[in-house]
C-alpha positions in Angstrom: -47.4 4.8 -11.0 -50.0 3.0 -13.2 -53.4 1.5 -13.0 -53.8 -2.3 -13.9 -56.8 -2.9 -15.4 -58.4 -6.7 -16.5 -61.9 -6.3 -18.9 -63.6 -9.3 -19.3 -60.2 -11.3 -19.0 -60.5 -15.3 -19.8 -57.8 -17.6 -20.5 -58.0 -21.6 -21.8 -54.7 -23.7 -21.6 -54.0 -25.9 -24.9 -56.5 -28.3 -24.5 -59.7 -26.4 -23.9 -59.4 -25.9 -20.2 -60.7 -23.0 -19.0 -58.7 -21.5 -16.1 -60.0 -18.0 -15.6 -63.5 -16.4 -17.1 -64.5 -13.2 -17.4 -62.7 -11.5 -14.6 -63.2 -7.9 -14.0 -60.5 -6.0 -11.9 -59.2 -2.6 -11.3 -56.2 -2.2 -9.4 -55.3 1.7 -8.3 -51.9 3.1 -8.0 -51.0 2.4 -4.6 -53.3 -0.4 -3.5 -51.6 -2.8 -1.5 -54.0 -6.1 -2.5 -54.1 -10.2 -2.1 -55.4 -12.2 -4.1 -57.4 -15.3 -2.3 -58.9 -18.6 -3.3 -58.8 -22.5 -3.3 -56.8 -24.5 -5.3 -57.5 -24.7 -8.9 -59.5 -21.1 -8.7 -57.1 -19.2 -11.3 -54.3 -17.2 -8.7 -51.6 -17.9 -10.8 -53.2 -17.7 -14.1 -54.4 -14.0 -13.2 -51.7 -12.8 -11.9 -49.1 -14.2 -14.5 -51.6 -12.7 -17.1 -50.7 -9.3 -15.2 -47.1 -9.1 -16.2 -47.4 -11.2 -19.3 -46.1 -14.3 -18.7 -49.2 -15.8 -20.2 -51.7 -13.4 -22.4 -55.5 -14.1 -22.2 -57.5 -15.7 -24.5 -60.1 -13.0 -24.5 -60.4 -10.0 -23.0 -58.0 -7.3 -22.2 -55.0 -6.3 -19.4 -54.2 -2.8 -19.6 -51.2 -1.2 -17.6 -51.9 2.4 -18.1 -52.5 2.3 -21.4 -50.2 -0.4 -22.3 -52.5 -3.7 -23.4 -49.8 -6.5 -22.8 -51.1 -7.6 -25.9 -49.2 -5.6 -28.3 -45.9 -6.0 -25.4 -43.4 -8.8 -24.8 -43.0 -10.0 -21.7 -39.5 -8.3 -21.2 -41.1 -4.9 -21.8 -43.7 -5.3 -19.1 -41.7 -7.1 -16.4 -40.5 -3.3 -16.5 -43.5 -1.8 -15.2 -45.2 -5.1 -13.2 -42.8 -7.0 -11.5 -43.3 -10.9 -10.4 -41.8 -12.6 -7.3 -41.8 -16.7 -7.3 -43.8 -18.3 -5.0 -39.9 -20.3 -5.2 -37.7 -18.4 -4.5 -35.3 -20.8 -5.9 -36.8 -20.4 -9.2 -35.1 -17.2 -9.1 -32.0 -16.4 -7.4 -28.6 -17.4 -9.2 -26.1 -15.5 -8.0 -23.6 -16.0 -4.8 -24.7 -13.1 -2.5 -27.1 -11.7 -1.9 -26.2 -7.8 -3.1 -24.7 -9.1 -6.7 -28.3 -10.9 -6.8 -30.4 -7.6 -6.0 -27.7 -5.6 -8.3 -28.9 -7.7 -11.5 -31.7 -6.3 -12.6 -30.8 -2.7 -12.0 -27.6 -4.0 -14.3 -29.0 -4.6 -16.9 -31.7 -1.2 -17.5 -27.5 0.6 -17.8 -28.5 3.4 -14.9 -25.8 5.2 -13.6 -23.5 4.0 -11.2 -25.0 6.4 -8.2 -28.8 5.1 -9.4 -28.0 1.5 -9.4 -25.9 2.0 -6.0 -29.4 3.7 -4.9 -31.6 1.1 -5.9 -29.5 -2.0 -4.5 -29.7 -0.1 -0.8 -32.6 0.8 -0.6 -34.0 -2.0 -1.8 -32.0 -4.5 0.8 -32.9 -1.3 3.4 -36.8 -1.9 2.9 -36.6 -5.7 3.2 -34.2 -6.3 5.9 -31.5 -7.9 3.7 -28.5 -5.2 3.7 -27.7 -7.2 7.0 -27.2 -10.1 4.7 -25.8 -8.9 1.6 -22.3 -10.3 1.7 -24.2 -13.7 2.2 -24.9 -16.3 -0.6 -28.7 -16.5 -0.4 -29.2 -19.9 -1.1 -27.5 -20.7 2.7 -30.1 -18.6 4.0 -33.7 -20.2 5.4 -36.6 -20.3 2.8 -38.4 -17.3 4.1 -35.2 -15.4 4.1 -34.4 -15.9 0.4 -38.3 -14.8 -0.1 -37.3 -11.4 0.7 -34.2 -11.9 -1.4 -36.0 -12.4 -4.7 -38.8 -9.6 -3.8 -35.5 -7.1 -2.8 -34.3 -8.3 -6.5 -37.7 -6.9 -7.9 -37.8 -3.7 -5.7 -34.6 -3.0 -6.9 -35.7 -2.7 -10.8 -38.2 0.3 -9.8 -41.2 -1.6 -10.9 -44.5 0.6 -10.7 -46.7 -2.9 -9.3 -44.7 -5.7 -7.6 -46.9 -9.0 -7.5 -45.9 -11.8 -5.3 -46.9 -15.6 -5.7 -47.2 -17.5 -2.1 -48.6 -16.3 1.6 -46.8 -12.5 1.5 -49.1 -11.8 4.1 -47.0 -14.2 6.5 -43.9 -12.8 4.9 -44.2 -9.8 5.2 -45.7 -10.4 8.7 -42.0 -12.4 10.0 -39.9 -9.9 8.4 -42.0 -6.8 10.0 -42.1 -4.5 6.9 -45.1 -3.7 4.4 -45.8 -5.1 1.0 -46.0 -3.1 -2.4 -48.8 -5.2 -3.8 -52.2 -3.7 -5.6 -55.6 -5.0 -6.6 -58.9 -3.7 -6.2 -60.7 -2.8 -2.8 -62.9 -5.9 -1.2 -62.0 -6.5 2.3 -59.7 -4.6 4.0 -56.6 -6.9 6.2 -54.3 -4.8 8.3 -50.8 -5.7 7.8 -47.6 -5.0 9.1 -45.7 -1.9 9.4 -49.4 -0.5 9.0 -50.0 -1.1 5.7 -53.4 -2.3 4.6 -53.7 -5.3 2.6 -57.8 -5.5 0.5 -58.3 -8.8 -0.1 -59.7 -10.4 -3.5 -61.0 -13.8 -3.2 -61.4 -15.9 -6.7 -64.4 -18.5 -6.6 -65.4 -20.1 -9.8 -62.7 -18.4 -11.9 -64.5 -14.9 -11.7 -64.2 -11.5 -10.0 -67.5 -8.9 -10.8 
């Protein structure tokens, strides 16, 4: 497991806007954390900067002692993994178990690890009673927990979800795997504890 760590992290889209400035976070191994604000306040442009899918414009995001500056993006959706807030954006296949099985497919594990992986991951999120199903005939917040099985399944140290995973997590009755750094505390279900981190004017101090 690995700390995720953001110094002084900004980022400007082409064009000059500025979407996040100067944010400050440490995220411990283990944390379970969401990440709050209004629209427009820099959610997706943080966390996305988390598993390099966008790098910042200044500062630095350290996994460990990985800066996803000197990683591609494949290399560190390794280590941080990222669910849609669609989860059609993400599923392809036509069930749900060959959909969960792809990731762990392609990191060549044995056959007994990727078996592993598949169940437990479809265990922990309720799906393995769904597995012989094609996902996409199965209702929205259903194929939620599709995509984040699909990410549990690839052994990720930090899973980041996009969306309410609160309310997910809530209707599907099991806890979340989510970390950043401790403001106020949310109780969530199966008795996890969620802390909460609420964006306002692009920064966190």
């Amino acid at each position: 497991m690995r700390d995720l760590r953001l110094k002084d992290v900004s980022f400007s889209y082409p064009g000059g806007f500025l979407a996040v400035d100067g944010i400050n976070m440490e995220i411990k191994a283990g944390d379970n954390v969401a990440i709050v604000g209004q629209n427009g306040a820099g959610k997706t442009t943080t966390v996305k900067m988390m598993n390099g899918l966008l790098r910042p414009t200044g500062g630095d995001v350290l996994i460990g002692e990985m800066n996803t500056k000197d990683y591609t993006t494949a290399q560190i959706s390794r280590i941080v993994g990222y669910v849609f807030q669609n989860p059609d954006d993400q599923i392809f296949h036509a069930t749900v178990e060959s959909e969960v099985r792809f990731g762990p497919k392609t990191l060549k594990l044995t056959r007994e690890e990727e078996d592993r992986r598949v169940e437990e991951a479809l265990a922990l999120t309720g799906m393995d009673r769904f597995k012989d199903e094609n996902p996409l005939n199965l209702p929205l917040s259903t194929r939620k927990f599709v995509t984040i099985a699909a990410v549990i399944a690839m052994g990720t140290d930090i899973l980041i979800g996009k969306g309410d995973v609160k309310a997910a997590l809530r209707q599907q009755g099991v806890g979340g795997a989510w970390h950043p750094r401790r403001h106020h505390q949310h109780r969530g279900c199966g008795g996890r504890d969620f802390e909460q981190v609420t964006l306002c004017r692009k920064t966190i101090n």
